[in-house]
C-alpha positions in Angstrom: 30.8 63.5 155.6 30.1 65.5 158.4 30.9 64.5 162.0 29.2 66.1 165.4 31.0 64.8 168.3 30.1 65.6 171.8 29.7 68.9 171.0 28.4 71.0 174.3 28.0 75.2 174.5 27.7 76.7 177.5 26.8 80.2 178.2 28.3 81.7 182.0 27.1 79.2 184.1 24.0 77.9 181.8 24.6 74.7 179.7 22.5 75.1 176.5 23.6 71.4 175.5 25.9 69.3 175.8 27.3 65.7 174.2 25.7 66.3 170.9 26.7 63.5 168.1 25.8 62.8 165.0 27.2 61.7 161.2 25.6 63.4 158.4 26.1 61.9 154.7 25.6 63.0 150.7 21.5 63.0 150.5 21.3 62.8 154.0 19.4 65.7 156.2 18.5 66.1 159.6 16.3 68.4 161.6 17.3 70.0 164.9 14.0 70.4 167.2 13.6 72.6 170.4 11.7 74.7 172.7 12.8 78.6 172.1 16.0 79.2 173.8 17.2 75.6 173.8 20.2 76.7 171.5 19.0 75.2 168.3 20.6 78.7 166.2 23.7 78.4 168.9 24.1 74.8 167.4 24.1 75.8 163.5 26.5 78.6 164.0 28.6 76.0 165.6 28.5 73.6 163.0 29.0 76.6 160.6 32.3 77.8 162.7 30.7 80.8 163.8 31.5 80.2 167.4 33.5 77.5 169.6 32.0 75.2 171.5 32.8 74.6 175.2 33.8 71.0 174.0 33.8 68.6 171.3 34.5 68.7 168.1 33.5 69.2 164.2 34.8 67.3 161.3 34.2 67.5 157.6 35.6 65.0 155.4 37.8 63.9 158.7 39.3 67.3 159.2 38.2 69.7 162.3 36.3 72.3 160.3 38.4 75.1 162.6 41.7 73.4 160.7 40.3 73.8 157.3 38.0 76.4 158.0 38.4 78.1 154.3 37.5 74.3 152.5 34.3 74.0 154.7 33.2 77.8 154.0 33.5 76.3 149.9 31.3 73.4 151.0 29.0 75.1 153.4 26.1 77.4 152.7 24.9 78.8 156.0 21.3 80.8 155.8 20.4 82.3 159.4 17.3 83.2 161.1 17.7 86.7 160.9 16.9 88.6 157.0 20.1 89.6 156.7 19.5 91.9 153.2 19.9 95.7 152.9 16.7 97.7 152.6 18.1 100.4 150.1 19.3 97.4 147.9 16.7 96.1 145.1 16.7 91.9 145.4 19.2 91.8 142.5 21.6 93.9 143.9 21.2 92.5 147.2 22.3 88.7 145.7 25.3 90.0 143.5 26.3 92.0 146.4 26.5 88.9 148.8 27.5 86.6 146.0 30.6 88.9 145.5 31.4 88.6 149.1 32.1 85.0 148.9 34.1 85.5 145.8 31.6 84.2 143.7 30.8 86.6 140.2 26.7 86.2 139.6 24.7 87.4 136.4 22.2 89.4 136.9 20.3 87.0 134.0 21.1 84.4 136.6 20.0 86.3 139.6 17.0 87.4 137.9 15.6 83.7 137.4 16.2 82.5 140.8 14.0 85.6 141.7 11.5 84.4 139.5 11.9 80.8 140.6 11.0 82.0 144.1 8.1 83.9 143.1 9.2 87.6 143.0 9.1 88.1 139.2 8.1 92.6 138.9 9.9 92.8 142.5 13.1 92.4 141.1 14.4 96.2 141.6 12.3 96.7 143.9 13.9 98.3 146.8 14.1 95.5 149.9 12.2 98.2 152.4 8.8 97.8 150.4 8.8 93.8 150.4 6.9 91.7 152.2 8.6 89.6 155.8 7.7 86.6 153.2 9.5 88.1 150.3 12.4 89.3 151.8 12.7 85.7 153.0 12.6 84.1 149.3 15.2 86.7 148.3 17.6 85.3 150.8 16.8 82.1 150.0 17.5 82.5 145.8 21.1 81.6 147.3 20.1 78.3 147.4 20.1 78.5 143.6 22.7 80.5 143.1 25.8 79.7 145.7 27.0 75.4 144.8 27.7 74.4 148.7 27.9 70.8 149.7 25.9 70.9 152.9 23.2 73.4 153.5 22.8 75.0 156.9 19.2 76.9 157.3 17.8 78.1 160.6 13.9 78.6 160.4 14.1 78.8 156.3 10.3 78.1 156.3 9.5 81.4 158.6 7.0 83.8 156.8 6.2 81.6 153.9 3.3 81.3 152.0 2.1 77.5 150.9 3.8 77.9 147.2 6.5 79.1 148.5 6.9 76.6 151.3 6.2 73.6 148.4 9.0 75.2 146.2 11.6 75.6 149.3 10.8 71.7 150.1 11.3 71.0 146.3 14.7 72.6 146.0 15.5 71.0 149.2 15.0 67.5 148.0 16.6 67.8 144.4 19.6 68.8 146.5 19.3 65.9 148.1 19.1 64.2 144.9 22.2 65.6 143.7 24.0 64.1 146.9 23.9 67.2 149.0 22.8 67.5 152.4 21.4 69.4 154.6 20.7 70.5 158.5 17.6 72.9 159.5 15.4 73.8 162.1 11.8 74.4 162.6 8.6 74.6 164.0 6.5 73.4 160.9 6.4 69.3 160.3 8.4 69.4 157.0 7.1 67.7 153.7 10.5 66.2 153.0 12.3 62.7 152.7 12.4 60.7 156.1 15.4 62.5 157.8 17.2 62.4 161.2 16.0 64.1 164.3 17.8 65.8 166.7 15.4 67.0 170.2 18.2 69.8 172.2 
């Protein structure tokens, strides 16, 4: 389980938020909501101990995640707002590349079906620079098929999108559900998922 407990950020003399709570189980997700700049990405980076928080704390499995920071990386799978993929890099490359950061040795057979999962079957060696904002998107998120995380992190993951591609993302979402994961997202689109927990910043 995940536990949020009176987490608060603030920036100089600005308070993004502050006594932020909640408990997150297996097939549970929730969805962080917000006007731009209320500190909805500050929040997942948080939770994903990218940053410290002015006060409160983060727990997984009862531990403070900055304790066991290495066993929460294994369970976590954090996808941020920004693309991050390298233009020069085909989508192939660009997933074994990040896969091998985290340790983790993907096939290229393997790689190559996510791809094609997502939609991008004939862009797979492609280089990144000549995809679409939309396709670049689905090659980040192939990870979801390809990196086994607990608890799925995803700021804006819907961004750029096309319907199919939106349906699929939603479908993957919920069979990790299914399988006892969880999840924690933002954004702006009213989500075809599960009932799930909100969270207004």
């Amino acid at each position: 389980m995940l536990a949020v407990s009176q987490l608060t950020c603030q920036r100089g003399s600005r308070r993004l938020f502050s006594d932020v709570s909640f408990c997150l189980d297996a097939g549970q997700w929730i969805q962080i909501q917000g006007s731009n700049g209320a500190g909805k990405t500050t929040l997942l980076r948080l939770l994903a101990g990218l940053g410290l928080p002015h006060a409160g704390t983060v727990t997984w499995n009862g531990a403070p995640v900055r304790e066991t920071r290495e066993a929460w990386h294994q369970d976590l799978l954090y996808i941020g707002h920004q693309v991050a993929i390298k233009d020069e890099l085909s989508p192939v490359e660009n997933l074994i590349f990040g896969l091998g950061l985290e340790g983790i040795s993907g096939s290229r057979q393997g790689v190559i079906e996510a791809l094609h999962r997502f939609g991008l079957k004939g862009r797979e060696d492609l280089p990144a620079r000549f995809l679409s904002a939309g396709q670049r998107r689905r090659v980040l998120l192939c990870r979801l098929l390809l990196r086994p995380a607990q608890v799925w992190i995803l700021d804006e993951p819907y961004t750029a999108l096309d319907v199919h591609a939106t349906e699929f993302l939603s479908a993957v979402i919920e069979g990790h559900l299914d399988q006892g994961g969880s999840a924690i997202l933002t954004s702006h689109q009213t989500l075809g998922l599960r009932p799930g927990m909100f969270l207004v910043l």
